[in-house]
C-alpha positions in Angstrom: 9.0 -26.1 0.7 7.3 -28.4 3.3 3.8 -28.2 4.6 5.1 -26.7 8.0 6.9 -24.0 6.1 3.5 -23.1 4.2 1.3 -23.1 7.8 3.7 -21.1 9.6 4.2 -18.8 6.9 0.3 -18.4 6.9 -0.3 -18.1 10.0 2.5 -15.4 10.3 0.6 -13.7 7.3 -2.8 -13.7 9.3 -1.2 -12.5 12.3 0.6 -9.4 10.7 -3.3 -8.9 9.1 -4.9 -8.8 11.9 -2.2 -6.6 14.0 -2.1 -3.7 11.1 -6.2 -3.5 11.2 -6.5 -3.8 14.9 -6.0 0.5 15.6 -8.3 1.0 12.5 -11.0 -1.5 13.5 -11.1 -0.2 17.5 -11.1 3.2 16.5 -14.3 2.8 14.0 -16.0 0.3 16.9 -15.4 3.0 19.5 -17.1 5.7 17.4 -19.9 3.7 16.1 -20.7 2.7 19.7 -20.6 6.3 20.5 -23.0 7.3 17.9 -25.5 4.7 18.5 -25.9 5.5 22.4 -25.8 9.1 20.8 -28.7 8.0 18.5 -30.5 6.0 21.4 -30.6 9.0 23.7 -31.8 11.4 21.2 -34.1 9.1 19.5 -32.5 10.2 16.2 -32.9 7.2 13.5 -30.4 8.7 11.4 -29.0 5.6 9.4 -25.6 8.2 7.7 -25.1 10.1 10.9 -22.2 7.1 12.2 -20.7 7.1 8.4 -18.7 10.7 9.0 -17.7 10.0 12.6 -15.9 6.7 11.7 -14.3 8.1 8.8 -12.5 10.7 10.9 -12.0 8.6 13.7 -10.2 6.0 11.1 -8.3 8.9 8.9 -7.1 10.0 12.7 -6.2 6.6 13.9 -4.4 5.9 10.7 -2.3 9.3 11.3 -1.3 7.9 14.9 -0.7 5.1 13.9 1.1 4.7 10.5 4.7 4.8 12.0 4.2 1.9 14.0 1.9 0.1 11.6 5.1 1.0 8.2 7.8 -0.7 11.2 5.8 -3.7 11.5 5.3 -3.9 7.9 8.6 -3.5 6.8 9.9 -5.8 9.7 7.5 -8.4 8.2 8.9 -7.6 4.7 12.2 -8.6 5.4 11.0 -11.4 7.6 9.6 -12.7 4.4 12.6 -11.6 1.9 15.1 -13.3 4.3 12.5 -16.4 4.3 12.6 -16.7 0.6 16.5 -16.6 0.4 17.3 -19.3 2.6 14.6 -21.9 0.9 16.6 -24.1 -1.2 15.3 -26.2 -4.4 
């Protein structure tokens, strides 16, 4: 396995990473932005009031997108199952 191999192999790896989290991530900024300009408005210093939000806006996010997010990782899967049978010793 050469040192190209092991780079491209992690950069693919990072790539895939950050892609799958990307939908979850947004969502949870989105909400949490919400909340605070909620918060700054009402002057409510509530520190657990953005803790429920995001975990429904994640739980939701996840729901919308877990077809897409199973493709990519079974396309990625196979990427990597197809890479391992064409290395040679």
């Amino acid at each position: 396995m050469t040192p190209e191999l092991v780079v491209q192999l992690a950069r693919r790896s990072f790539e895939v990473t950050l892609l799958l989290s990307a939908p979850l991530l947004i969502a949870s900024l989105i909400i949490g932005l919400m909340v605070s300009i909620f918060q700054a408005v009402t002057s409510i210093n509530e520190a657990t009031l953005a803790f429920a939000p995001k975990i429904v806006a994640v739980m939701v996010a996840m729901i919308i997108f877990f077809p897409w997010m199973m493709s990519y990782m079974g396309d990625f899967t196979r990427e990597i199952y197809s890479f391992i049978a064409t290395m040679r010793r």
